[in-house]
Biopython code that builds the backbone (N, CA, C, O; Angstrom):
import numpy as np
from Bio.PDB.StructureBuilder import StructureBuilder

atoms = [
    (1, "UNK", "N", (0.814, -1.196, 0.000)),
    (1, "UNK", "CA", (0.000, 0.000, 0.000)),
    (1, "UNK", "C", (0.854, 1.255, 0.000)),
    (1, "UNK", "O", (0.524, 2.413, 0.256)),
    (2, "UNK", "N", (1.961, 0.780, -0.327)),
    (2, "UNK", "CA", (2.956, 1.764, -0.048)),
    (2, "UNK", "C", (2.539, 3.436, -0.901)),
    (2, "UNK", "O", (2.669, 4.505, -0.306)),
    (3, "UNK", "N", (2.001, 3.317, -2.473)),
    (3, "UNK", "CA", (1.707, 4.443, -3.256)),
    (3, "UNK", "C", (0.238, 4.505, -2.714)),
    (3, "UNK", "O", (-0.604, 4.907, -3.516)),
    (4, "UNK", "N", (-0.126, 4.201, -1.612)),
    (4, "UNK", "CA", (-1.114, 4.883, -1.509)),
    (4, "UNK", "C", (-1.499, 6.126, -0.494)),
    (4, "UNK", "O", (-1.738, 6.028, 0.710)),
    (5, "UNK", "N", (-1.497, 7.452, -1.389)),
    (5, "UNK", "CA", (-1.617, 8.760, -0.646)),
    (5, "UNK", "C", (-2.290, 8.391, 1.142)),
    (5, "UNK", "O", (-3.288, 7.719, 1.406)),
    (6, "UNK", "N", (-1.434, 9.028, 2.039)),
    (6, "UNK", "CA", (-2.041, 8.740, 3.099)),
    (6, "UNK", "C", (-2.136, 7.954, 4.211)),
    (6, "UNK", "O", (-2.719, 8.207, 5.265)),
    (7, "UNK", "N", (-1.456, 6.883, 3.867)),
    (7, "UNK", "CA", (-1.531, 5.385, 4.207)),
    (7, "UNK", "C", (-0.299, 5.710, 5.118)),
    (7, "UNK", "O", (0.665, 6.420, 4.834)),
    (8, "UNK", "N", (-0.620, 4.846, 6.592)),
    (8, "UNK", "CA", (0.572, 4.742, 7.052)),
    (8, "UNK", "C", (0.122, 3.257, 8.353)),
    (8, "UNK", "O", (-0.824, 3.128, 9.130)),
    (9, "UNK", "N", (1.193, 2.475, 8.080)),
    (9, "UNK", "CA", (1.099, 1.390, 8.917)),
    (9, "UNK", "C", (1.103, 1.176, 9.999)),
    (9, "UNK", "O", (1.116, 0.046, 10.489)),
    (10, "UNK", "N", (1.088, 2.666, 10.854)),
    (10, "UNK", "CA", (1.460, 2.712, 12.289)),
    (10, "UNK", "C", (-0.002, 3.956, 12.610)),
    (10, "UNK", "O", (-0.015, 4.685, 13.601)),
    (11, "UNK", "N", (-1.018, 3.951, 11.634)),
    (11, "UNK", "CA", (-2.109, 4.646, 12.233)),
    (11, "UNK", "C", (-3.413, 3.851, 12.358)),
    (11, "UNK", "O", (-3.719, 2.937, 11.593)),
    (12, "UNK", "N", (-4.052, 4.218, 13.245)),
    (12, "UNK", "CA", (-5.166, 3.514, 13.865)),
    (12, "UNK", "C", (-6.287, 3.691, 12.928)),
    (12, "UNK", "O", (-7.293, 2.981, 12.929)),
    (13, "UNK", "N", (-6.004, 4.944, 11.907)),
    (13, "UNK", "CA", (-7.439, 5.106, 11.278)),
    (13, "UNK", "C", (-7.096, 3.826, 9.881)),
    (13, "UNK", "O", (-8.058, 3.186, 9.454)),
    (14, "UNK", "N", (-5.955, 3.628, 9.405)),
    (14, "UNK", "CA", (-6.176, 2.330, 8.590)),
    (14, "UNK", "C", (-6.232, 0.797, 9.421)),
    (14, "UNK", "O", (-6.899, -0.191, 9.113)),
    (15, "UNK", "N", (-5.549, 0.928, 10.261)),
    (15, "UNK", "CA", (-5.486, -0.683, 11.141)),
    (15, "UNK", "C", (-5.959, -0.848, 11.930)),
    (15, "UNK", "O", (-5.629, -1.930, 12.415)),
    (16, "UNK", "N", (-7.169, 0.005, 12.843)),
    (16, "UNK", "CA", (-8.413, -0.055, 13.751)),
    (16, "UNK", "C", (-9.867, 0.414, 12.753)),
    (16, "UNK", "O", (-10.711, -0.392, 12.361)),
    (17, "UNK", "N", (-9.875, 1.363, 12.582)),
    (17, "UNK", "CA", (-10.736, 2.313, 12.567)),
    (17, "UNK", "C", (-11.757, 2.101, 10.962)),
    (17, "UNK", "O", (-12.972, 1.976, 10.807)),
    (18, "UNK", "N", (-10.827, 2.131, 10.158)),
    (18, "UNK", "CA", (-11.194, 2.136, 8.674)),
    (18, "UNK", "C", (-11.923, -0.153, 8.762)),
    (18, "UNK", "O", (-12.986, -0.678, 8.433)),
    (19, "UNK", "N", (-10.984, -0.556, 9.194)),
    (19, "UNK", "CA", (-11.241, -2.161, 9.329)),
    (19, "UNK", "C", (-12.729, -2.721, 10.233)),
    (19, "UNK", "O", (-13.625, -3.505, 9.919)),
    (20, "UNK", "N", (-12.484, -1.941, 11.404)),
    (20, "UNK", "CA", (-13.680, -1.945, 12.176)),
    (20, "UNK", "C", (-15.142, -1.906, 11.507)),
    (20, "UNK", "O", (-16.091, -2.679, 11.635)),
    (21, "UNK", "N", (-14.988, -0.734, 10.749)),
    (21, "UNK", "CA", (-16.129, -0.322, 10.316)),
    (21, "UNK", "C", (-16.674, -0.828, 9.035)),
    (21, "UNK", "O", (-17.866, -0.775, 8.731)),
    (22, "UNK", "N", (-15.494, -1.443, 8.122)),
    (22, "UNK", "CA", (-15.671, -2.263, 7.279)),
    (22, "UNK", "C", (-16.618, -3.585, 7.451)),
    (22, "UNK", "O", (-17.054, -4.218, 6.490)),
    (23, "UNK", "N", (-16.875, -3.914, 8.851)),
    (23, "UNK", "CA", (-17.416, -5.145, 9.169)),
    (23, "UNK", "C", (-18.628, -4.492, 9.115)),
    (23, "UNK", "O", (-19.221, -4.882, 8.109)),
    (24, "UNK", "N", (-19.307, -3.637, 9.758)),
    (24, "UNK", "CA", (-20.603, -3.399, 10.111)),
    (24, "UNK", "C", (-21.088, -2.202, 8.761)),
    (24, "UNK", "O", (-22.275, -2.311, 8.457)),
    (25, "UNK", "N", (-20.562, -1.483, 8.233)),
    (25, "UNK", "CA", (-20.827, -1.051, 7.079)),
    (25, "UNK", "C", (-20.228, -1.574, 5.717)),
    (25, "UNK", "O", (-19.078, -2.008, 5.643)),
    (26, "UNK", "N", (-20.924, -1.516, 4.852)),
    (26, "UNK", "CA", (-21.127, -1.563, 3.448)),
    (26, "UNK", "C", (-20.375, -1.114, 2.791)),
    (26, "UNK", "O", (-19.571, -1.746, 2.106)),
    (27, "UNK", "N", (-20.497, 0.291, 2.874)),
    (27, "UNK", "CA", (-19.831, 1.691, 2.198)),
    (27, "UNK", "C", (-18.532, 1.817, 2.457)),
    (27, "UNK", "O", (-17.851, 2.420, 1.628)),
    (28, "UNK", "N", (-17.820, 1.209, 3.813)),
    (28, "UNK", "CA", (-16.681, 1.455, 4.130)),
    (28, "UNK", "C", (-15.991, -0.024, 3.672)),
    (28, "UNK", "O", (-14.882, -0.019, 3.136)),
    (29, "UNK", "N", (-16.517, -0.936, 3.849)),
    (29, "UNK", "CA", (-16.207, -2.301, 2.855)),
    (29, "UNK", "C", (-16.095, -1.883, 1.519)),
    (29, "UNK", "O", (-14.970, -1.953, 1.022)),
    (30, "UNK", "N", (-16.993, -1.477, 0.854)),
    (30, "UNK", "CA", (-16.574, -1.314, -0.891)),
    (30, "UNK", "C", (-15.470, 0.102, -0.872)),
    (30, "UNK", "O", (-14.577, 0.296, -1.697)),
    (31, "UNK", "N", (-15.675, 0.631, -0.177)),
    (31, "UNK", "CA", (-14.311, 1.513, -0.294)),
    (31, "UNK", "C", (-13.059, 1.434, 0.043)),
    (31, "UNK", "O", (-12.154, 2.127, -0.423)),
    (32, "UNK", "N", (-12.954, 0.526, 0.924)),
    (32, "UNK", "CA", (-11.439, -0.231, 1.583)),
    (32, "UNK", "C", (-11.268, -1.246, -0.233)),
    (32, "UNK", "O", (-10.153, -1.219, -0.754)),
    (33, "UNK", "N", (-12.084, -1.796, -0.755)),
    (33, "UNK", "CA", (-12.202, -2.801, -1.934)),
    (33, "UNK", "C", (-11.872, -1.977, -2.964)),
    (33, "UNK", "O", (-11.341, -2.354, -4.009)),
    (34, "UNK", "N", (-12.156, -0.926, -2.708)),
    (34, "UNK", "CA", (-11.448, 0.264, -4.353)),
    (34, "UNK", "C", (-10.235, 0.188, -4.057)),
    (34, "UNK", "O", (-9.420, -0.447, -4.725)),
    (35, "UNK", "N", (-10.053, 0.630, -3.338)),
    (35, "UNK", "CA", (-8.613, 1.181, -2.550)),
    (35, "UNK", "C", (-7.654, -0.408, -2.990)),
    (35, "UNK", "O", (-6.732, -0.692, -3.755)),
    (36, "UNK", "N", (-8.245, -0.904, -2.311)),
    (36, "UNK", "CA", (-7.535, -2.136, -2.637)),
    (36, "UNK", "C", (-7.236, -2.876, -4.179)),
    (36, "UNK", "O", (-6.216, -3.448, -4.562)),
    (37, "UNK", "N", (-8.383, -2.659, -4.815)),
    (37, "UNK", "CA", (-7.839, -2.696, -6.337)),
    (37, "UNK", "C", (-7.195, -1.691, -6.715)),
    (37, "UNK", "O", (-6.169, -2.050, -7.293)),
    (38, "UNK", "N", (-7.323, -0.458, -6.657)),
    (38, "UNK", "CA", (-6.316, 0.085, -7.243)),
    (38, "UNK", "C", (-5.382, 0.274, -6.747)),
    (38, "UNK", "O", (-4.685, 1.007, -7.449)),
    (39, "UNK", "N", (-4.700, -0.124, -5.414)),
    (39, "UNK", "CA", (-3.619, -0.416, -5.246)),
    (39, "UNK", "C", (-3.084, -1.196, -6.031)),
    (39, "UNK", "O", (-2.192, -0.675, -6.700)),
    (40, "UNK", "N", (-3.393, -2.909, -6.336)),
    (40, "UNK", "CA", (-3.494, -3.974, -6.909)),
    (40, "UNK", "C", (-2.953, -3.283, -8.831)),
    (40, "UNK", "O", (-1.832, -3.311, -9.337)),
    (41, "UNK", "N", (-3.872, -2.910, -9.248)),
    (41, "UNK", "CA", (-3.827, -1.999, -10.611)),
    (41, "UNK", "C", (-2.528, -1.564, -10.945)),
    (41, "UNK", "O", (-1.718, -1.850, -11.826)),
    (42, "UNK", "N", (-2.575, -0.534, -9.666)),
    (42, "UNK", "CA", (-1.615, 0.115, -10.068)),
    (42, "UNK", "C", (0.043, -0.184, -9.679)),
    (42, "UNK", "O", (1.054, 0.507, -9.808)),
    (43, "UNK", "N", (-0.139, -1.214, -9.277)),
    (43, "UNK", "CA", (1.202, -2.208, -8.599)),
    (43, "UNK", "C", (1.396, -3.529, -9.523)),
    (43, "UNK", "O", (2.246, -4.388, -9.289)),
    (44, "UNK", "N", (0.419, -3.565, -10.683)),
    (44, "UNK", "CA", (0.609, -4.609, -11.852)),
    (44, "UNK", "C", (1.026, -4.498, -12.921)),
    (44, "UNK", "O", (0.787, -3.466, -13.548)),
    (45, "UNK", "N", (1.915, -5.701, -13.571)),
    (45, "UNK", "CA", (2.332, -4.651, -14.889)),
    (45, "UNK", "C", (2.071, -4.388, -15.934)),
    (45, "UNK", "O", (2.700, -3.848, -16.844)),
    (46, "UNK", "N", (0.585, -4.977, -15.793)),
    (46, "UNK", "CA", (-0.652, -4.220, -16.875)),
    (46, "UNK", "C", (-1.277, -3.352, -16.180)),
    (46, "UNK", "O", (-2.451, -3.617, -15.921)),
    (47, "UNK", "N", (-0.813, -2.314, -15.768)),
    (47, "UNK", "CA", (-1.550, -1.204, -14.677)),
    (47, "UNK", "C", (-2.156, -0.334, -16.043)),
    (47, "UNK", "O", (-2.467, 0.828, -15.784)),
    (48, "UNK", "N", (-2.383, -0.854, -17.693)),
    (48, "UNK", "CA", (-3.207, 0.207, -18.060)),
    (48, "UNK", "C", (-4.429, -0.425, -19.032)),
    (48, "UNK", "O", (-5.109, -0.014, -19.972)),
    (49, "UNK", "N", (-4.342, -1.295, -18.485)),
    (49, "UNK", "CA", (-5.881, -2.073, -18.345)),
    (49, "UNK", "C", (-7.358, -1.823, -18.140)),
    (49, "UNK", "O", (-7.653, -1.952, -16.952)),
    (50, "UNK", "N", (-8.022, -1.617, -18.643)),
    (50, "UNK", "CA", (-9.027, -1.801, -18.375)),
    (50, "UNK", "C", (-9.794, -2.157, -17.240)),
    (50, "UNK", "O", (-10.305, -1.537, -16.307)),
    (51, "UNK", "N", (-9.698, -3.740, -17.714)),
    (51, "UNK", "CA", (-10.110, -4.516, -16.324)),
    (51, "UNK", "C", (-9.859, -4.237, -14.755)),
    (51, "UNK", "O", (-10.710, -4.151, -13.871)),
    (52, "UNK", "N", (-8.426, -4.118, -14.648)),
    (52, "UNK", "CA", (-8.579, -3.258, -13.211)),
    (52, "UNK", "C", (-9.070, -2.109, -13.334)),
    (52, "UNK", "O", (-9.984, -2.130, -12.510)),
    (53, "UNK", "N", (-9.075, -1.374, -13.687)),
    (53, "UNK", "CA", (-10.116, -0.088, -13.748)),
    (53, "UNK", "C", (-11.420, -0.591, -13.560)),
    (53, "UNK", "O", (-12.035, -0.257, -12.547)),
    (54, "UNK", "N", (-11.950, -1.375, -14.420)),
    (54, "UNK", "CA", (-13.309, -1.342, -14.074)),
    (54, "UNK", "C", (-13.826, -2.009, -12.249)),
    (54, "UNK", "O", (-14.762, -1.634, -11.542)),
    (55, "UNK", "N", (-12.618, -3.236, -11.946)),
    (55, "UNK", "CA", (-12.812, -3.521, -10.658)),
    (55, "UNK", "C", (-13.079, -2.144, -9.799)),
    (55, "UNK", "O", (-14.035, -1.935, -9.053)),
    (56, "UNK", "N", (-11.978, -1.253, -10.101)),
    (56, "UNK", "CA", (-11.974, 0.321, -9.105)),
    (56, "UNK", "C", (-13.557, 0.698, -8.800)),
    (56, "UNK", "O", (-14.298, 0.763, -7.820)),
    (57, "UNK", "N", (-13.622, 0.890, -10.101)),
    (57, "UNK", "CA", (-15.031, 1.786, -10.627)),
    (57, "UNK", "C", (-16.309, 1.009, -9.930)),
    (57, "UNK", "O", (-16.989, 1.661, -9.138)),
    (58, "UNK", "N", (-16.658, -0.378, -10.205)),
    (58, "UNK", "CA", (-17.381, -1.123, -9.345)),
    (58, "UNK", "C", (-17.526, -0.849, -8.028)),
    (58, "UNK", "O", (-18.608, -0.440, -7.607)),
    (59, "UNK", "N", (-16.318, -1.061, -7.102)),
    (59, "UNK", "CA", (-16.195, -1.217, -6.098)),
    (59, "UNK", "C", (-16.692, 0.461, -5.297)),
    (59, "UNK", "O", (-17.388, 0.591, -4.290)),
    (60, "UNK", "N", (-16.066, 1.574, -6.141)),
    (60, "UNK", "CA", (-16.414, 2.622, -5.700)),
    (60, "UNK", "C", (-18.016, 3.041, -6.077)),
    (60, "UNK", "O", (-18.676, 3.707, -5.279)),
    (61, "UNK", "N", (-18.394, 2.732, -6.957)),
    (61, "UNK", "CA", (-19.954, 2.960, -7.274)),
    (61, "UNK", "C", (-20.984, 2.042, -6.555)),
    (61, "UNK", "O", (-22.189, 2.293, -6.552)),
    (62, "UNK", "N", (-20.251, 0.623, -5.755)),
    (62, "UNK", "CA", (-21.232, 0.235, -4.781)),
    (62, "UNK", "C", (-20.927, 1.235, -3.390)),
    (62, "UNK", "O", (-21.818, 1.843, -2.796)),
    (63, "UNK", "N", (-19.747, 1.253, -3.088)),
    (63, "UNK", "CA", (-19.387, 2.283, -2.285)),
    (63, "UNK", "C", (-20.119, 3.444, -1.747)),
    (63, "UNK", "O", (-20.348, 3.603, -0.548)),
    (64, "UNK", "N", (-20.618, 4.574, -3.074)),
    (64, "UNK", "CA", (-21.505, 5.827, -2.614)),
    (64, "UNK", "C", (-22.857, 5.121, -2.352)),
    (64, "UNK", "O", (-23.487, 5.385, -1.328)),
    (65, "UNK", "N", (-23.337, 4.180, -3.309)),
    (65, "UNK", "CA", (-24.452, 3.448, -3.452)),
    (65, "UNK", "C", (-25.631, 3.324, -1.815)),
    (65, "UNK", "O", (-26.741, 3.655, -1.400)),
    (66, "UNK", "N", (-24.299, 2.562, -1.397)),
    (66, "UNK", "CA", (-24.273, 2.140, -0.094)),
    (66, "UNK", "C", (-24.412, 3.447, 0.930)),
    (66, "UNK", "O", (-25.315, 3.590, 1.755)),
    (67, "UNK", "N", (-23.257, 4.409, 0.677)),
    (67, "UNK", "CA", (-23.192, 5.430, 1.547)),
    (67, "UNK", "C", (-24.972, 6.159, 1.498)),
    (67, "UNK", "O", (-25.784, 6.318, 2.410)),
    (68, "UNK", "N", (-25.055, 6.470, 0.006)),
    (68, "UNK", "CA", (-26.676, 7.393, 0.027)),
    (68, "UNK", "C", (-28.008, 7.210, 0.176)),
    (68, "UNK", "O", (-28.934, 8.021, 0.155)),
    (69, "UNK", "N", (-27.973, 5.609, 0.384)),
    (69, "UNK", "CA", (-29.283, 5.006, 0.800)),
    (69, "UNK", "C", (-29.567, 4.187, 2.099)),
    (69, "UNK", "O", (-30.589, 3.577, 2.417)),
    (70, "UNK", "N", (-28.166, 4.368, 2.884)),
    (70, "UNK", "CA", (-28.204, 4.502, 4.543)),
    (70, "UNK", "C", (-27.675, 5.649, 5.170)),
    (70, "UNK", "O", (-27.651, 5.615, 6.400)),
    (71, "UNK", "N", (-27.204, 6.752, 4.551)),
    (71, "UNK", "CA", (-27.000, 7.822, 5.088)),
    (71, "UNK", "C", (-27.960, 8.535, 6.413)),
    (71, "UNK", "O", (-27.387, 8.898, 7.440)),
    (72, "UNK", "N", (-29.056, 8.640, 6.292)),
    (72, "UNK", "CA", (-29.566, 8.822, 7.397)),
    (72, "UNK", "C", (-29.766, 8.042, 8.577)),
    (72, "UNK", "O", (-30.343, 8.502, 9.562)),
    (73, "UNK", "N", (-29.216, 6.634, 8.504)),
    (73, "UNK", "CA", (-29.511, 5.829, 9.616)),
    (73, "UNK", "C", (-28.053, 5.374, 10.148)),
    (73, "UNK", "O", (-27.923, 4.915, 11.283)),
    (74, "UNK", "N", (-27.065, 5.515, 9.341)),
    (74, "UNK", "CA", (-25.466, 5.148, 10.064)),
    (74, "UNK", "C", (-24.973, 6.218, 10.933)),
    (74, "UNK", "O", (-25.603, 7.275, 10.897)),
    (75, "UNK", "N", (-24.166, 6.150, 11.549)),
    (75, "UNK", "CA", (-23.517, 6.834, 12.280)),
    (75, "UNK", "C", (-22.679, 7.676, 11.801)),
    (75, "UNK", "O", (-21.772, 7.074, 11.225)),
    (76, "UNK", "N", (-22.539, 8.987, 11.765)),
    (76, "UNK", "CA", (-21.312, 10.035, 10.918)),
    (76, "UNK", "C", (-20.279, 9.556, 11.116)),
    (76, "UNK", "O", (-19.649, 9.433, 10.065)),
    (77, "UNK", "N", (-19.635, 9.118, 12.192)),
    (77, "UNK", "CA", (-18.215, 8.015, 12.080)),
    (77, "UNK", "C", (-17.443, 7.424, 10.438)),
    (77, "UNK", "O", (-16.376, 7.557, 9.837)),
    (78, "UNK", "N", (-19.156, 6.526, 10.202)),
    (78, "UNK", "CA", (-19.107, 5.590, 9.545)),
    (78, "UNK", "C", (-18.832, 6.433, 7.809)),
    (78, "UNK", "O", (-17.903, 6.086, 7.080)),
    (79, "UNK", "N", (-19.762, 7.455, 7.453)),
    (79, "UNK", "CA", (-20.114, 8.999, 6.724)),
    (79, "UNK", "C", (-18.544, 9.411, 6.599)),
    (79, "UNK", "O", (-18.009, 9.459, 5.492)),
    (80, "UNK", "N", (-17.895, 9.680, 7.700)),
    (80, "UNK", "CA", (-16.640, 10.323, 7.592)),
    (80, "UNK", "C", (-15.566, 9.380, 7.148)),
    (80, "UNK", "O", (-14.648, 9.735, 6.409)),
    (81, "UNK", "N", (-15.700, 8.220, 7.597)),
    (81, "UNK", "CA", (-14.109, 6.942, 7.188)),
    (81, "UNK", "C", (-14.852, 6.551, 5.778)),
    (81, "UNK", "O", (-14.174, 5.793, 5.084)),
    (82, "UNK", "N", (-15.805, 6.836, 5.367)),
    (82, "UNK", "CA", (-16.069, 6.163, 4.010)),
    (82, "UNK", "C", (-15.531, 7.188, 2.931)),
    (82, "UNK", "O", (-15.020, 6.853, 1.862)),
    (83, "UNK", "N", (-15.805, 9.067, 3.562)),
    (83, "UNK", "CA", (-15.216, 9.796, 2.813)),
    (83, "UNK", "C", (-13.396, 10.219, 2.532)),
    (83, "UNK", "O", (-12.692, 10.744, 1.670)),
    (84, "UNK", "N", (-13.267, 9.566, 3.933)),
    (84, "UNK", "CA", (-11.743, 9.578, 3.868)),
    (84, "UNK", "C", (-11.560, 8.778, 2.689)),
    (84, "UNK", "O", (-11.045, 9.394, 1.757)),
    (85, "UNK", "N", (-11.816, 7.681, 2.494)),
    (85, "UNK", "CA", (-11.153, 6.015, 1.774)),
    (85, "UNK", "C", (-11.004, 6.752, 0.666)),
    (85, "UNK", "O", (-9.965, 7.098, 0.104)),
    (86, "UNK", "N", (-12.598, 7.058, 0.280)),
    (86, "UNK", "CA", (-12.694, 7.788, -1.305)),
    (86, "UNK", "C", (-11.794, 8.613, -1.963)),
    (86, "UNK", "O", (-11.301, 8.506, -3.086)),
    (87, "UNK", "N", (-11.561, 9.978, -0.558)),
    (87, "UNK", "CA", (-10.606, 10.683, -0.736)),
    (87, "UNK", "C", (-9.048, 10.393, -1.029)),
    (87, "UNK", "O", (-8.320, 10.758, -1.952)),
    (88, "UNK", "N", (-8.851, 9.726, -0.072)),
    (88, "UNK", "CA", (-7.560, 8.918, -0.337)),
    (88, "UNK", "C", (-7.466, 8.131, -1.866)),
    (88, "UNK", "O", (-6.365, 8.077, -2.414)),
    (89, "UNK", "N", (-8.582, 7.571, -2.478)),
    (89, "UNK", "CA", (-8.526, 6.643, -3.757)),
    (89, "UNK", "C", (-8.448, 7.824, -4.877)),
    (89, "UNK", "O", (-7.659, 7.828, -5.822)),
    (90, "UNK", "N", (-9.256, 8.655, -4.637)),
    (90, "UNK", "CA", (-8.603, 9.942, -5.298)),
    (90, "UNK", "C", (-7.686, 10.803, -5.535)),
    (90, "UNK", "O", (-7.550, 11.279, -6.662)),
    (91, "UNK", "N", (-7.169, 11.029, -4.850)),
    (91, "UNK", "CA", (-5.792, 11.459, -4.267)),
    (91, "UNK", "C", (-4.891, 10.840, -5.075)),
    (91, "UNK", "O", (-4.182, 11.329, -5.954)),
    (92, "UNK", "N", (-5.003, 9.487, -4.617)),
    (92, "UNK", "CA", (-3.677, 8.620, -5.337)),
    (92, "UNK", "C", (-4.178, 8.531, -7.181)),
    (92, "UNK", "O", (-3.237, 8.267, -7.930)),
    (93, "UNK", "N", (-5.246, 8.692, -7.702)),
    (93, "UNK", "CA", (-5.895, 8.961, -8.948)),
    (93, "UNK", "C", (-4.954, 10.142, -9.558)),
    (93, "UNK", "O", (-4.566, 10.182, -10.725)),
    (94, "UNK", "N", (-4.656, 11.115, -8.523)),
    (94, "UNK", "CA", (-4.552, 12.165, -8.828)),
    (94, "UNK", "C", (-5.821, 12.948, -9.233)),
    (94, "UNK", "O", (-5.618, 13.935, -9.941)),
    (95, "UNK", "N", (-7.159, 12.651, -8.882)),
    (95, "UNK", "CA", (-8.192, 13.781, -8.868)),
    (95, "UNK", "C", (-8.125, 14.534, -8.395)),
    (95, "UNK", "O", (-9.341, 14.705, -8.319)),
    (96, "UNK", "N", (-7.542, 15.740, -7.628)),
    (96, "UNK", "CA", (-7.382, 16.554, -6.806)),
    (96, "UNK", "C", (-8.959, 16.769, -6.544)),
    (96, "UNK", "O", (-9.604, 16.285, -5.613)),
    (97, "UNK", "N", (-9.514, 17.745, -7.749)),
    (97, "UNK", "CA", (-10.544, 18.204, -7.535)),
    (97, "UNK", "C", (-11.564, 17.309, -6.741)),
    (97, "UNK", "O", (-11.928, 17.522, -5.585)),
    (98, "UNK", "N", (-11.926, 16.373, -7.472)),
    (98, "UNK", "CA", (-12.754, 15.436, -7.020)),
    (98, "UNK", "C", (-12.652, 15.048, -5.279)),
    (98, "UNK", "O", (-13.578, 14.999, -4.470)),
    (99, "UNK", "N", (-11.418, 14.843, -5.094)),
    (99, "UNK", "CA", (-10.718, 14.512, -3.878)),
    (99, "UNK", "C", (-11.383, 15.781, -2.867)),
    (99, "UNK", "O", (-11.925, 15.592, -1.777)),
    (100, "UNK", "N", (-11.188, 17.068, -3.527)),
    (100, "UNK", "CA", (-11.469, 17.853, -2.507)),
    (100, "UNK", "C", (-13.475, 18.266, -2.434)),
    (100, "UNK", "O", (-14.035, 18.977, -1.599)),
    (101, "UNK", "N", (-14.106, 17.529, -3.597)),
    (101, "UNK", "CA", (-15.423, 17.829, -3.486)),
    (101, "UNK", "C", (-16.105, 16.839, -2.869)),
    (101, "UNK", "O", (-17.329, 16.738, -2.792)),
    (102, "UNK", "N", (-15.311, 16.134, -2.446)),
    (102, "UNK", "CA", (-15.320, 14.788, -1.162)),
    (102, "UNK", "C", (-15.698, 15.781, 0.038)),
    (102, "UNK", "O", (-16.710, 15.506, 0.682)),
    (103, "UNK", "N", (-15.164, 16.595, 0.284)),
    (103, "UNK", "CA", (-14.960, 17.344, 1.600)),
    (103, "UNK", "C", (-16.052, 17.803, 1.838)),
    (103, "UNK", "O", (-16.232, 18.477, 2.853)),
]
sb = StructureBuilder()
sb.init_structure("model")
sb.init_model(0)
sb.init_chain("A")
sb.init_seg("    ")
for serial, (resi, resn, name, xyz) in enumerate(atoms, 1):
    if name == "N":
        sb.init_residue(resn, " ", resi, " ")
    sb.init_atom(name, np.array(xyz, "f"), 0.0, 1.0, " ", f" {name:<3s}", serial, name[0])
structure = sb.get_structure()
């Protein structure tokens, strides 16, 4: 996970916090699952593929999916580590913009 903007192996919000919540939400599961393919993607040496792209794209479009049709009943916790992930998958995209209309 090393190219991935953000990431650090000694913080609680990827190795408690982001994992935790992955179990009991949805949104933070398919977004840890983007993250994770395009890590994957972009650490392969067909990183200009298609196919991993489309895994990304999946994973992040169940992702909001998830986020906007339990949004009123999860916990903002859950709202905030799902927007981090995104942000972070952006980031390392290099979307800036996008990254920051996360916020």
């Amino acid at each position: 996970m090393l190219g991935l903007m953000g990431f650090n192996y000694e913080s609680t919000f990827w190795t408690q916090v982001a994992v935790q919540f992955s179990v009991s939400s949805p949104a933070v599961l398919h977004a840890i699952l983007a993250l994770s393919a395009l890590h994957e993607h972009l650490e392969s040496s067909s990183a200009t593929t298609a196919e991993g792209n489309q895994l990304v794209l999946k994973e992040y479009d169940k992702s909001i999916e998830h986020l906007c049709s339990f949004q009123s009943t999860q916990p903002i916790q859950v709202t905030r580590t799902c927007c981090i992930l995104l942000i972070s998958l952006e980031n390392t995209q290099e979307n800036h913009d996008t990254a920051l209309a996360r916020l």
